[in-house]
mmCIF file of the protein (N, C-alpha, C, O) and its ligand, coordinates in Angstrom:
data_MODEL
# 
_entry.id   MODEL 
# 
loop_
_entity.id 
_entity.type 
_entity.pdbx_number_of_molecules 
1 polymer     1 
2 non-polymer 1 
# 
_entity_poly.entity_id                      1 
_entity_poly.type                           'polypeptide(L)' 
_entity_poly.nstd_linkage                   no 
_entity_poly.nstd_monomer                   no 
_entity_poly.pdbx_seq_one_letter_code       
;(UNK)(UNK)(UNK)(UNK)(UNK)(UNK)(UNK)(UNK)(UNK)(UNK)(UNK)(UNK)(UNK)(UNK)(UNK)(UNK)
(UNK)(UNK)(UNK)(UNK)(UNK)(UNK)(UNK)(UNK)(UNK)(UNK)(UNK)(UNK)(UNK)(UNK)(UNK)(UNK)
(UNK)(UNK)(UNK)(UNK)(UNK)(UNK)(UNK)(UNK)(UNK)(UNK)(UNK)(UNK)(UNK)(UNK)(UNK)(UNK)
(UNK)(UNK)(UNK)(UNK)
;
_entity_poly.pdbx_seq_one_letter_code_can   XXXXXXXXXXXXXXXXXXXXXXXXXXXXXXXXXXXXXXXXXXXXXXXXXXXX 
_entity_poly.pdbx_strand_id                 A 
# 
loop_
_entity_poly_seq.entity_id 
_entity_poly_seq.num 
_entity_poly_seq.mon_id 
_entity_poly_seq.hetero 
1 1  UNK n 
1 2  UNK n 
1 3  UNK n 
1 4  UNK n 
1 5  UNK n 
1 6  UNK n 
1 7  UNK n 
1 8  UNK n 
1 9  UNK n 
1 10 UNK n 
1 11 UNK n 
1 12 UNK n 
1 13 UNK n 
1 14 UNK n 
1 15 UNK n 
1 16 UNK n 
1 17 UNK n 
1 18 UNK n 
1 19 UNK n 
1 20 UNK n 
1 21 UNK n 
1 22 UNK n 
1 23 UNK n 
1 24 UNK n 
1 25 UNK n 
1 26 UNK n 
1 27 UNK n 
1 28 UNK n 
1 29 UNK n 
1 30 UNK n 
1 31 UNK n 
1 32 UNK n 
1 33 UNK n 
1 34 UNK n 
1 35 UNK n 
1 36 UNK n 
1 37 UNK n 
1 38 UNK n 
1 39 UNK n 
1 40 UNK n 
1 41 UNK n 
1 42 UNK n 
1 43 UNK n 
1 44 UNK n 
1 45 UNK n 
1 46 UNK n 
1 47 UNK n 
1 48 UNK n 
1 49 UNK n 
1 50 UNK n 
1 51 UNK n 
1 52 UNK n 
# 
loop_
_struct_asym.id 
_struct_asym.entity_id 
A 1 
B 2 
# 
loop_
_chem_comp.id 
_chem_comp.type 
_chem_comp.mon_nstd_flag 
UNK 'L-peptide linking' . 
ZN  non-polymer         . 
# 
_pdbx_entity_nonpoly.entity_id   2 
_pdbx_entity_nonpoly.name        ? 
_pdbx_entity_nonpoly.comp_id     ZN 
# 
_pdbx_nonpoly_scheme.asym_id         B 
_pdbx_nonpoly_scheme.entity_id       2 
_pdbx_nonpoly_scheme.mon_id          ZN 
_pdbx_nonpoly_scheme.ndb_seq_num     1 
_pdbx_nonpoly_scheme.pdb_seq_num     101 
_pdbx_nonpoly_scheme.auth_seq_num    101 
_pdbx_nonpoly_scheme.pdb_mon_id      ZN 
_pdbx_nonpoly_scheme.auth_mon_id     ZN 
_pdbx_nonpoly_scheme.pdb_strand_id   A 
_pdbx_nonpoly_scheme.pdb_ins_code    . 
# 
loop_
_atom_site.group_PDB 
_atom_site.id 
_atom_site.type_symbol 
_atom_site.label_atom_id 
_atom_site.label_alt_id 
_atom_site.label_comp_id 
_atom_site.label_asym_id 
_atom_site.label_entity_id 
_atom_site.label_seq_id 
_atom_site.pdbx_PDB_ins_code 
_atom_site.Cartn_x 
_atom_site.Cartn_y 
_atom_site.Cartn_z 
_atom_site.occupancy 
_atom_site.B_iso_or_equiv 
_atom_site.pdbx_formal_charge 
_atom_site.auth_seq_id 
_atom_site.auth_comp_id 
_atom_site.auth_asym_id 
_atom_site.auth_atom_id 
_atom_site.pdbx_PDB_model_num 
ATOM   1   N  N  . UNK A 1 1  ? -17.337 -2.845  -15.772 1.00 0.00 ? 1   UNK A N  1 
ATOM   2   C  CA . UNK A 1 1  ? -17.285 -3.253  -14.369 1.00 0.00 ? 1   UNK A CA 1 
ATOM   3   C  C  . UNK A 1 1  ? -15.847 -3.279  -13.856 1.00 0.00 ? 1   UNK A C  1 
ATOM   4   O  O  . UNK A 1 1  ? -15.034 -3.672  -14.692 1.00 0.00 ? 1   UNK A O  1 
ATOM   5   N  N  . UNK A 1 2  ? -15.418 -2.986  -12.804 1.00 0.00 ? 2   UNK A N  1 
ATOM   6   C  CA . UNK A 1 2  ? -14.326 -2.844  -12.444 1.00 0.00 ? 2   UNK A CA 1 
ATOM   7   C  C  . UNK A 1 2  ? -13.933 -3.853  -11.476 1.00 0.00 ? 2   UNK A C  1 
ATOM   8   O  O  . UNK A 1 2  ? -14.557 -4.038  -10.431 1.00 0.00 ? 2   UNK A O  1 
ATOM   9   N  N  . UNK A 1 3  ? -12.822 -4.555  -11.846 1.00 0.00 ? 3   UNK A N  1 
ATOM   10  C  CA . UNK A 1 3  ? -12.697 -5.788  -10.879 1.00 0.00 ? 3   UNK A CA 1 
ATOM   11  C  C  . UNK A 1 3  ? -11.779 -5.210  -9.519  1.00 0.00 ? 3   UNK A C  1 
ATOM   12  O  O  . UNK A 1 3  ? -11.159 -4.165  -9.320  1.00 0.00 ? 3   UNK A O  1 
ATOM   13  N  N  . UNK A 1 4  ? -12.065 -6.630  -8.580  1.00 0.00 ? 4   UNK A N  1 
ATOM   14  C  CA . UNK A 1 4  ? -11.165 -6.018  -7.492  1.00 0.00 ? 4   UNK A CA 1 
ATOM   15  C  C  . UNK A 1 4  ? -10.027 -7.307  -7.738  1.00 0.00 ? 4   UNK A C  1 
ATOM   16  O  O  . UNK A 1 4  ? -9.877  -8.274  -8.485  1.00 0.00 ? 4   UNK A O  1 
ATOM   17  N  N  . UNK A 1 5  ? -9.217  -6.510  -6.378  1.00 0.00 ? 5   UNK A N  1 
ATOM   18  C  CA . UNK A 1 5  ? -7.893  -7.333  -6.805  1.00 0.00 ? 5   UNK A CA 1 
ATOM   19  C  C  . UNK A 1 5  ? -7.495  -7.956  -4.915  1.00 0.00 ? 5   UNK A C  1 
ATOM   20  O  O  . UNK A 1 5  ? -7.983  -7.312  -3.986  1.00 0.00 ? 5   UNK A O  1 
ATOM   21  N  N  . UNK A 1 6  ? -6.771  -8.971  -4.679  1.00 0.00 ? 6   UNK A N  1 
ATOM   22  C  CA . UNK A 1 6  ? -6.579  -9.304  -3.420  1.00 0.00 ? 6   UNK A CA 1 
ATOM   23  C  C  . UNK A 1 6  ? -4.958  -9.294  -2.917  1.00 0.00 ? 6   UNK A C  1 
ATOM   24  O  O  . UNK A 1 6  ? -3.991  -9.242  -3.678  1.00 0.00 ? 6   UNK A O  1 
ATOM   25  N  N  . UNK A 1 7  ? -4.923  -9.342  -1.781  1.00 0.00 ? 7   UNK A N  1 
ATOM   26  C  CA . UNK A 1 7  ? -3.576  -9.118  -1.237  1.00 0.00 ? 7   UNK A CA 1 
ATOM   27  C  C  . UNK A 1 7  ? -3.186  -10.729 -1.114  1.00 0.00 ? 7   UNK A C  1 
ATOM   28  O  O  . UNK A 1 7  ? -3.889  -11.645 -0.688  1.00 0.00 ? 7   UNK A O  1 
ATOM   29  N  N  . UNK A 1 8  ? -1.558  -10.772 -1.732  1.00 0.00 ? 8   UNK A N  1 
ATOM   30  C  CA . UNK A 1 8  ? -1.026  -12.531 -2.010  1.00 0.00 ? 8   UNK A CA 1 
ATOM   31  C  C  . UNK A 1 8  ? -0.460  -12.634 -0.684  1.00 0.00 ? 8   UNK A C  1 
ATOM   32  O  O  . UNK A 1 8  ? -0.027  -13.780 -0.568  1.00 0.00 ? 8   UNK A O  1 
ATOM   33  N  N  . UNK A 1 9  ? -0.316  -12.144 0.087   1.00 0.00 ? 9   UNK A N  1 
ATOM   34  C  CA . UNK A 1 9  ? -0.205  -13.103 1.598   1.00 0.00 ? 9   UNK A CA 1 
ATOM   35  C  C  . UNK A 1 9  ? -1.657  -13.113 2.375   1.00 0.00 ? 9   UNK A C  1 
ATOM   36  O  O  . UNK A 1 9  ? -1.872  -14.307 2.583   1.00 0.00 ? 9   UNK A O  1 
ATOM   37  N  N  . UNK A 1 10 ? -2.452  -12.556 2.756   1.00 0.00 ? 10  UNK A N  1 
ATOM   38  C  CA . UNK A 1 10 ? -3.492  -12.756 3.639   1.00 0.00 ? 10  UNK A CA 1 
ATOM   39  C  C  . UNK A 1 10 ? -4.806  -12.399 2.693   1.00 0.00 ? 10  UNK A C  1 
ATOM   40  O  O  . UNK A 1 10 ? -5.800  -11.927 3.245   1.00 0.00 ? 10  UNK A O  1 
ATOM   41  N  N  . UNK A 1 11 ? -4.804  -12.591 1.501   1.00 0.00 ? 11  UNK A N  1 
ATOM   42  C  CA . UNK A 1 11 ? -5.806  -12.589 0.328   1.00 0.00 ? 11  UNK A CA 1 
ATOM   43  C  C  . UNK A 1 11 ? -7.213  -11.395 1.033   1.00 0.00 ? 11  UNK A C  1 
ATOM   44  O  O  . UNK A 1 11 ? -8.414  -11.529 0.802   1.00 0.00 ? 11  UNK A O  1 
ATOM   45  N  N  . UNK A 1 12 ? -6.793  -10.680 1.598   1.00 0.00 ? 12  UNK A N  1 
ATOM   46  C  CA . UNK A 1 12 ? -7.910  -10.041 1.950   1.00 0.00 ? 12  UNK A CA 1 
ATOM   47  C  C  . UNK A 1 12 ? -8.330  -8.767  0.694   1.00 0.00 ? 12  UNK A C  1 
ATOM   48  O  O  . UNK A 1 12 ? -7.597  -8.821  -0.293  1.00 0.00 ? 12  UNK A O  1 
ATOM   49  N  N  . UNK A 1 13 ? -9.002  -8.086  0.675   1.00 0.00 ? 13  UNK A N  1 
ATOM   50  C  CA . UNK A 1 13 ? -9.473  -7.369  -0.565  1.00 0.00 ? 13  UNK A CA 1 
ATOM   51  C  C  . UNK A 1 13 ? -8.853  -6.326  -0.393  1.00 0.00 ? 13  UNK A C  1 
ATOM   52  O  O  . UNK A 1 13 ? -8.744  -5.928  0.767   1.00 0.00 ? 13  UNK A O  1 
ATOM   53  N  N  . UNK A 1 14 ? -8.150  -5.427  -1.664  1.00 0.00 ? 14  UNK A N  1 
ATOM   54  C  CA . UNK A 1 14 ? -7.579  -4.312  -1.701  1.00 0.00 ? 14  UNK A CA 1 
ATOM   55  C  C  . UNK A 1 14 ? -7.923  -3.191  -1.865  1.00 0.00 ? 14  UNK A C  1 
ATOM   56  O  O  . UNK A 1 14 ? -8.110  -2.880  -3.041  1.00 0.00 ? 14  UNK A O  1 
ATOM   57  N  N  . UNK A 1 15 ? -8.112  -2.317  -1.000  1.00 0.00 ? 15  UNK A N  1 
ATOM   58  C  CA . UNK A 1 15 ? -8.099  -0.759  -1.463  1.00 0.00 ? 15  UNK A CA 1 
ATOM   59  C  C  . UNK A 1 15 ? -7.226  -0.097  -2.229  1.00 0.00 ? 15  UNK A C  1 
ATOM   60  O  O  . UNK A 1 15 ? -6.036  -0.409  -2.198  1.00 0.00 ? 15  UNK A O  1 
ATOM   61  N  N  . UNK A 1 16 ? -7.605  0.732   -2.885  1.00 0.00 ? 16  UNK A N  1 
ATOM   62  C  CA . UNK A 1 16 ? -7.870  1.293   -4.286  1.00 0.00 ? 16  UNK A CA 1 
ATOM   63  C  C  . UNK A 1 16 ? -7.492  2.479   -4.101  1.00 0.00 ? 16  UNK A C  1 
ATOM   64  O  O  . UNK A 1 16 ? -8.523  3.151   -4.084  1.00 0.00 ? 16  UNK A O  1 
ATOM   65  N  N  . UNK A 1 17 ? -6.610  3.136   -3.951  1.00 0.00 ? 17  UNK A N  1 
ATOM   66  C  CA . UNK A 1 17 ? -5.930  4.661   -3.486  1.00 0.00 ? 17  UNK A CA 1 
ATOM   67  C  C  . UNK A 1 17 ? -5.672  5.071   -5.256  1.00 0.00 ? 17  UNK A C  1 
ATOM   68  O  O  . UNK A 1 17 ? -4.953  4.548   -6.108  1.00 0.00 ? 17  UNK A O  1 
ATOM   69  N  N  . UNK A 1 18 ? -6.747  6.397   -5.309  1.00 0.00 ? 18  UNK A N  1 
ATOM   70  C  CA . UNK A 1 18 ? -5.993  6.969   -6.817  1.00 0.00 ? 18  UNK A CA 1 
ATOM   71  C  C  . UNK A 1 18 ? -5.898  8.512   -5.999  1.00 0.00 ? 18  UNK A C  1 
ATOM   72  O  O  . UNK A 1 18 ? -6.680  9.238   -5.385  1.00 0.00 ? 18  UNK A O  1 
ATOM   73  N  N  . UNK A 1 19 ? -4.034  8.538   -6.502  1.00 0.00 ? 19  UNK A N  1 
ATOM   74  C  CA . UNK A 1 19 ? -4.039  10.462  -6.528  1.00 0.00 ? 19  UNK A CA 1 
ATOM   75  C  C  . UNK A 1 19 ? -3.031  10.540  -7.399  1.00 0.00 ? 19  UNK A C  1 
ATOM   76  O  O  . UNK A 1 19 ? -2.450  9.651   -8.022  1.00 0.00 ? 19  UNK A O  1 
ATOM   77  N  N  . UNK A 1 20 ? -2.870  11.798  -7.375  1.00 0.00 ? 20  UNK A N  1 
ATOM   78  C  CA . UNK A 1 20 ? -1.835  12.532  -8.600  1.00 0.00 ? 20  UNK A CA 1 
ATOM   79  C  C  . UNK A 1 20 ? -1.755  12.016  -9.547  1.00 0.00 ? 20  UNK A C  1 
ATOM   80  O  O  . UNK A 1 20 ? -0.635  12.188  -10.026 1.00 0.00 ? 20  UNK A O  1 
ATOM   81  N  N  . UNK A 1 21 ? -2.656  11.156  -10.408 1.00 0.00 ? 21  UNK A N  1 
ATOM   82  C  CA . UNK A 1 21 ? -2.441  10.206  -11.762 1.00 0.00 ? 21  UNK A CA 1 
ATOM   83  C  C  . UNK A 1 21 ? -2.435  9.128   -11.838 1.00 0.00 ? 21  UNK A C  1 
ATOM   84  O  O  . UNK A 1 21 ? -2.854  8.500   -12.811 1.00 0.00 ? 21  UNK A O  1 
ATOM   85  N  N  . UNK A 1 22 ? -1.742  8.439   -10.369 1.00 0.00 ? 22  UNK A N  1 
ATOM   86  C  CA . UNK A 1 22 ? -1.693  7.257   -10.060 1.00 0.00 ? 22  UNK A CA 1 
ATOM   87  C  C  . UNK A 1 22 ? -2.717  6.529   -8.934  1.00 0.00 ? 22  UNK A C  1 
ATOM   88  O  O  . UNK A 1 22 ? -3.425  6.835   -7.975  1.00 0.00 ? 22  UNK A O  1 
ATOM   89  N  N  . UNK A 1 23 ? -2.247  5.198   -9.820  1.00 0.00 ? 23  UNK A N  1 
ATOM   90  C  CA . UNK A 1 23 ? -3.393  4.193   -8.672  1.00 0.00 ? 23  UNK A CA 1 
ATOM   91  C  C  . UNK A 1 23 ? -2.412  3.247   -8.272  1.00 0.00 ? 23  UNK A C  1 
ATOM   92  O  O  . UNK A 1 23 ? -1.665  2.613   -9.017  1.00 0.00 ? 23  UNK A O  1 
ATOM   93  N  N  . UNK A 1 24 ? -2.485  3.201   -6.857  1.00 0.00 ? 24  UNK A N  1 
ATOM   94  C  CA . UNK A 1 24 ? -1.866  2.321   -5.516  1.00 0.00 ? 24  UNK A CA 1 
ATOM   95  C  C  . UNK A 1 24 ? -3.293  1.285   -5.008  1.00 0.00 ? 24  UNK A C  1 
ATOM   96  O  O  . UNK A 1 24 ? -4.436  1.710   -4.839  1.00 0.00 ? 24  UNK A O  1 
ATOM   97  N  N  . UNK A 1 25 ? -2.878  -0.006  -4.854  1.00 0.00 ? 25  UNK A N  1 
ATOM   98  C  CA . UNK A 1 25 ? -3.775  -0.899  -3.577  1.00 0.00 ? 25  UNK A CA 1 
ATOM   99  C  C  . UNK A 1 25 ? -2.977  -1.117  -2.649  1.00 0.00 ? 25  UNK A C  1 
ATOM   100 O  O  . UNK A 1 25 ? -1.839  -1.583  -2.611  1.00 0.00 ? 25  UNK A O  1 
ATOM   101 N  N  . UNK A 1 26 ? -3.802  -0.670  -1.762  1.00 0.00 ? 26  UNK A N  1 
ATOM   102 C  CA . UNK A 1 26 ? -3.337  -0.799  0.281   1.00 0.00 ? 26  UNK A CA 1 
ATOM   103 C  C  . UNK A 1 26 ? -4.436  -2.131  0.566   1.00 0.00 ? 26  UNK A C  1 
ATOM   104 O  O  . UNK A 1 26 ? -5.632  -2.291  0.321   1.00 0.00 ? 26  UNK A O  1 
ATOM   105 N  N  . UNK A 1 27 ? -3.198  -3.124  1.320   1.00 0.00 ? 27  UNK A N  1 
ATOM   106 C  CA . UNK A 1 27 ? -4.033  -4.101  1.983   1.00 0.00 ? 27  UNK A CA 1 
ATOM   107 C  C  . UNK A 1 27 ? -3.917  -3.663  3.457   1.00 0.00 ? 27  UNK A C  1 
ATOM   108 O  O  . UNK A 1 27 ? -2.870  -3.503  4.084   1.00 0.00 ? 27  UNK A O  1 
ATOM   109 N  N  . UNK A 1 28 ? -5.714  -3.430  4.082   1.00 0.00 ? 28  UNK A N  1 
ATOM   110 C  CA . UNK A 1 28 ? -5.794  -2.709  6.025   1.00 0.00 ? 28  UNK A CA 1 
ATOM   111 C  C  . UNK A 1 28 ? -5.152  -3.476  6.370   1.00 0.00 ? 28  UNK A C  1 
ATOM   112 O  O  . UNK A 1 28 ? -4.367  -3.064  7.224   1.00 0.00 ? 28  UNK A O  1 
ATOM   113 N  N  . UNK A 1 29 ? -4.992  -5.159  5.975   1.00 0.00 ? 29  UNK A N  1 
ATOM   114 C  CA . UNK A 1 29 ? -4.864  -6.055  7.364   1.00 0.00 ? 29  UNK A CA 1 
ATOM   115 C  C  . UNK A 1 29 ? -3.215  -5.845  7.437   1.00 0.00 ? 29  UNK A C  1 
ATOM   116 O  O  . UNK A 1 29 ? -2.915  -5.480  8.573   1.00 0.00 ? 29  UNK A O  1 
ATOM   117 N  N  . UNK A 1 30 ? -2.427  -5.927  6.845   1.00 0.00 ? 30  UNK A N  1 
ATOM   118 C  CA . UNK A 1 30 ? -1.021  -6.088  6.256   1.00 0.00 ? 30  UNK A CA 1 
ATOM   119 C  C  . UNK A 1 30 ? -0.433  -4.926  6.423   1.00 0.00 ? 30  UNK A C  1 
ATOM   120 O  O  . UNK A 1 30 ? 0.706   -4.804  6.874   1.00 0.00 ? 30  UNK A O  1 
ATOM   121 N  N  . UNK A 1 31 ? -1.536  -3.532  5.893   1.00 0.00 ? 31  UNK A N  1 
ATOM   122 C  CA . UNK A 1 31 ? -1.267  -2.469  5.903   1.00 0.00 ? 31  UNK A CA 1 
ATOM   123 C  C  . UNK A 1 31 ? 0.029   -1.886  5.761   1.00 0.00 ? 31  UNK A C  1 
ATOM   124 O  O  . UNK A 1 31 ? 0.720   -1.245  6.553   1.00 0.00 ? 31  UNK A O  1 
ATOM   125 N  N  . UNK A 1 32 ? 0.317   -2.461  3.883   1.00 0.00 ? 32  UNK A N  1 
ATOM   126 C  CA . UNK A 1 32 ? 0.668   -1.791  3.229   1.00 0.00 ? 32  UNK A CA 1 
ATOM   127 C  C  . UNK A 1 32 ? 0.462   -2.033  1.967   1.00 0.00 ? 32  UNK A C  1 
ATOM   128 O  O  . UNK A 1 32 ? -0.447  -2.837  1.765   1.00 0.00 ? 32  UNK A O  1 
ATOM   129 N  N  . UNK A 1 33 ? 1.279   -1.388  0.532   1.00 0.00 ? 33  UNK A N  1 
ATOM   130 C  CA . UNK A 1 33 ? 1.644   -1.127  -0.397  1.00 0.00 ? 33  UNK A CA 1 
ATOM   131 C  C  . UNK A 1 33 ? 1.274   -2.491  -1.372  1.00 0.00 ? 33  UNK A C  1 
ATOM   132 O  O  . UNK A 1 33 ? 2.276   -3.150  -1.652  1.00 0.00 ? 33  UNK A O  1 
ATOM   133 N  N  . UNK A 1 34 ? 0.378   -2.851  -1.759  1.00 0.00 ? 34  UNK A N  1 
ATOM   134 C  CA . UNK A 1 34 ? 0.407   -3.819  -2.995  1.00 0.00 ? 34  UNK A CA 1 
ATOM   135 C  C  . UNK A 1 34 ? 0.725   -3.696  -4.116  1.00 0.00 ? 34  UNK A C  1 
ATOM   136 O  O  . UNK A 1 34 ? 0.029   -2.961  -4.818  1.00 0.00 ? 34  UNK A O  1 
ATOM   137 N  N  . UNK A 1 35 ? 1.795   -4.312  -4.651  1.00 0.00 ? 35  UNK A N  1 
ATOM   138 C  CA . UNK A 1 35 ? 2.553   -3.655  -6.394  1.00 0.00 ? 35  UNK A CA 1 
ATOM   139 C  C  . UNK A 1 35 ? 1.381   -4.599  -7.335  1.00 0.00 ? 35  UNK A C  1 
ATOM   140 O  O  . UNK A 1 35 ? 0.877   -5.703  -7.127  1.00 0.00 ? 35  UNK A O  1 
ATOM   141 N  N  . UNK A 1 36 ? 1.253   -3.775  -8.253  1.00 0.00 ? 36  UNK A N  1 
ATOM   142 C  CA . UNK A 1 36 ? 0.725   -4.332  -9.368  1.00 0.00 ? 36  UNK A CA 1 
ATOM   143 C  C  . UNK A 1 36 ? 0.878   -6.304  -9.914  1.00 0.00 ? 36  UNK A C  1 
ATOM   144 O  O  . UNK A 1 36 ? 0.198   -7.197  -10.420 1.00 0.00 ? 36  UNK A O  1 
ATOM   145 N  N  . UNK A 1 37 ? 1.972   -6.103  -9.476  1.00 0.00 ? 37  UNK A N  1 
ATOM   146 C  CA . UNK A 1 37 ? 2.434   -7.118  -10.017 1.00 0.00 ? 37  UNK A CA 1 
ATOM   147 C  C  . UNK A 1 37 ? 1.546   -8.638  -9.253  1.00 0.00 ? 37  UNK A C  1 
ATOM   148 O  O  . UNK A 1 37 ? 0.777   -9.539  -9.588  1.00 0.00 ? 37  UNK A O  1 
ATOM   149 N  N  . UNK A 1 38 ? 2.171   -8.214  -8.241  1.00 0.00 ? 38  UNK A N  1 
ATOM   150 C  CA . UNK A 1 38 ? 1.961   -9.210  -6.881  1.00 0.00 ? 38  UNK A CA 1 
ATOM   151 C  C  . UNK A 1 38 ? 0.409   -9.423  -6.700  1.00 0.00 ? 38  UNK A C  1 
ATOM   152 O  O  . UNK A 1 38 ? 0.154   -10.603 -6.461  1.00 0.00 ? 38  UNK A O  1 
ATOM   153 N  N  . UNK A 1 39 ? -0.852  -8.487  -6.757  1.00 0.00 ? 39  UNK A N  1 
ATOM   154 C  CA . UNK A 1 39 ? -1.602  -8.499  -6.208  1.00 0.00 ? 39  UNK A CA 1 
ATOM   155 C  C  . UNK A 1 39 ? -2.209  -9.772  -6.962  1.00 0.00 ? 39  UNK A C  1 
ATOM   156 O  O  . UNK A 1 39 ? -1.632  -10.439 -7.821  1.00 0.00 ? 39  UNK A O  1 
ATOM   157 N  N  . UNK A 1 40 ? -3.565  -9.974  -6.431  1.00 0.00 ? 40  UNK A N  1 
ATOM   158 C  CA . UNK A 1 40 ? -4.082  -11.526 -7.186  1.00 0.00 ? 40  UNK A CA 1 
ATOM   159 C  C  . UNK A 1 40 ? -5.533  -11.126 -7.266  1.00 0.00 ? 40  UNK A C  1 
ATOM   160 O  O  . UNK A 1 40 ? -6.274  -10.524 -6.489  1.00 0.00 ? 40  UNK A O  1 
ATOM   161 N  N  . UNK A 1 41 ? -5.719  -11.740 -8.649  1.00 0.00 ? 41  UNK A N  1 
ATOM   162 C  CA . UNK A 1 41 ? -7.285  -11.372 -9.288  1.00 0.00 ? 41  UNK A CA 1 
ATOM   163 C  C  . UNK A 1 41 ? -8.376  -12.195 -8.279  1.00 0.00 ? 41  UNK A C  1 
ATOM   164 O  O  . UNK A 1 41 ? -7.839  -12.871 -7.402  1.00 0.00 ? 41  UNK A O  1 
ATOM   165 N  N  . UNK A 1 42 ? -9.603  -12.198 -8.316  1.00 0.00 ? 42  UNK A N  1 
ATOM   166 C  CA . UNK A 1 42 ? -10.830 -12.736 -7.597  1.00 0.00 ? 42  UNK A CA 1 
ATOM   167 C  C  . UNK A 1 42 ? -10.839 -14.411 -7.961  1.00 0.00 ? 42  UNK A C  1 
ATOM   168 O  O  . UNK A 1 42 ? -11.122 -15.166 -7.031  1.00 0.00 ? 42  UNK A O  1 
ATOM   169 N  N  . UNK A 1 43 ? -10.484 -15.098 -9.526  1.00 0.00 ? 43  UNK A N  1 
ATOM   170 C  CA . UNK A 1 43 ? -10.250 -15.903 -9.993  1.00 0.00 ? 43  UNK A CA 1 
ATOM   171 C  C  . UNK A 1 43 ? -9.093  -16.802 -9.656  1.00 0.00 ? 43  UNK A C  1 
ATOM   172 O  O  . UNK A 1 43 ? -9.066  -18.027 -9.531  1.00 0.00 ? 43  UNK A O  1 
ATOM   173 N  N  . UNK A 1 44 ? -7.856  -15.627 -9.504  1.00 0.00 ? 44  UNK A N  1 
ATOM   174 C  CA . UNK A 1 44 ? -6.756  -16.469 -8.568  1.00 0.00 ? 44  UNK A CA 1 
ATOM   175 C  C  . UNK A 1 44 ? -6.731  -16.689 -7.221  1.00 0.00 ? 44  UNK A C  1 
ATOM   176 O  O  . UNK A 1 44 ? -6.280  -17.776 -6.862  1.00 0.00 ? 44  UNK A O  1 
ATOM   177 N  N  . UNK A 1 45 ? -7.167  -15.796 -6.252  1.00 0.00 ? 45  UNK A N  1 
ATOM   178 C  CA . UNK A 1 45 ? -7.677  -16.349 -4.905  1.00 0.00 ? 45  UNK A CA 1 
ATOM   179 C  C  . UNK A 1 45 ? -9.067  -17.695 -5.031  1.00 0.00 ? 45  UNK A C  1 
ATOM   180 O  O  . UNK A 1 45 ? -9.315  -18.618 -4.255  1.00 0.00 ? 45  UNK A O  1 
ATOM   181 N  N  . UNK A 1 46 ? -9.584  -17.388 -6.019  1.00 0.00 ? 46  UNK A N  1 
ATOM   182 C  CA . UNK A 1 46 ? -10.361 -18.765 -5.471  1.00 0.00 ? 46  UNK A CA 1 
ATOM   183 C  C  . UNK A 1 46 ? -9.752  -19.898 -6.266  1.00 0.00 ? 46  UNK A C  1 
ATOM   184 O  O  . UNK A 1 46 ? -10.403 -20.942 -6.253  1.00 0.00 ? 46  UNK A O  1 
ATOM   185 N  N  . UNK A 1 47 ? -8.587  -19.886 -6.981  1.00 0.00 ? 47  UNK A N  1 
ATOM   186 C  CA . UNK A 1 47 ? -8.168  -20.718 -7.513  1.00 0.00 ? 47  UNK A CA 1 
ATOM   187 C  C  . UNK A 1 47 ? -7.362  -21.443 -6.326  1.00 0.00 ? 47  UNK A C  1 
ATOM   188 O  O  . UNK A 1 47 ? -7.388  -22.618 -5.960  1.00 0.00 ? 47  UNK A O  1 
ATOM   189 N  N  . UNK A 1 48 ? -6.474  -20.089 -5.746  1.00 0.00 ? 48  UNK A N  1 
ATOM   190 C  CA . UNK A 1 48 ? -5.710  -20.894 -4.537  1.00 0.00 ? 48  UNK A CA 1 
ATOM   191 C  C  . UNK A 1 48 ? -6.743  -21.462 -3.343  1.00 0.00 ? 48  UNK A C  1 
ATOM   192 O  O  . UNK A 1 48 ? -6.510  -22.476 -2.686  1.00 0.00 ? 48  UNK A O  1 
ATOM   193 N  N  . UNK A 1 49 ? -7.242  -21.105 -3.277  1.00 0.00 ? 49  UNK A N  1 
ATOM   194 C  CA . UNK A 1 49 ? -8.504  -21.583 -1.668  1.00 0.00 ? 49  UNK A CA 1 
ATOM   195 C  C  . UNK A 1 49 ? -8.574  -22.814 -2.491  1.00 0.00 ? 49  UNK A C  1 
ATOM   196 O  O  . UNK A 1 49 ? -8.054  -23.773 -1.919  1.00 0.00 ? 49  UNK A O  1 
ATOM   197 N  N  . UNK A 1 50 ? -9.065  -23.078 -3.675  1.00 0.00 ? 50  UNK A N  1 
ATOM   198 C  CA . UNK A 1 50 ? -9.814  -24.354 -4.211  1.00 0.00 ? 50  UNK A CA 1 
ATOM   199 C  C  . UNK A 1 50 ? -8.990  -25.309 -3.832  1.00 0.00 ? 50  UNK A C  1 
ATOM   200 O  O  . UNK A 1 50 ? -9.425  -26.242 -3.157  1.00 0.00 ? 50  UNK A O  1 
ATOM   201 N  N  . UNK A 1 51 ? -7.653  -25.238 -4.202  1.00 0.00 ? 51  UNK A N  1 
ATOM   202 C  CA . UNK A 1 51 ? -5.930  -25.861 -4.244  1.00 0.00 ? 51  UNK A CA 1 
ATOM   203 C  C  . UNK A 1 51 ? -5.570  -26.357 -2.907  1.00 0.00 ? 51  UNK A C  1 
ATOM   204 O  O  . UNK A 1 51 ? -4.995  -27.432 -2.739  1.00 0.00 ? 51  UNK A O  1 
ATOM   205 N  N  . UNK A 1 52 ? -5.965  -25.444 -1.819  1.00 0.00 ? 52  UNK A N  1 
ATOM   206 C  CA . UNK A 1 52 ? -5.121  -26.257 -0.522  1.00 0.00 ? 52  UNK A CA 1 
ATOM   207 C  C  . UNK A 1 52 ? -6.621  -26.790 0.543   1.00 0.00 ? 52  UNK A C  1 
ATOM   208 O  O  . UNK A 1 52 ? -6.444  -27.415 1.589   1.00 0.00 ? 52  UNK A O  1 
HETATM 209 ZN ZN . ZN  B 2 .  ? -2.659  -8.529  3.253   1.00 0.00 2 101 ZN  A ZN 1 
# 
């Protein structure tokens, strides 16, 4: 199963761009570039919602 991943300022869900070898997530609302690093699992957005 393939998880999704969310954007860490406006946690909205990420698209999934694969070309030339590589895979990029684009957040529409923000509309742009999510690094690997930064983005946040389904578990960590509801960890943060739970939190504030
Ligand atoms: Zn965003």
């Amino acid at each position: 199963m393939e998880k999704n991943f969310y954007c860490p300022e406006c946690s909205s869900k990420l698209e999934k761009i694969e070309g030339c070898g590589s895979i990029s997530y684009l957040c529409s609302k923000c509309k742009k570039l999510i690094s690997r690093k930064t983005m946040l699992t389904e578990e960590q957005v509801e960890k943060l919602s739970a939190e504030s």
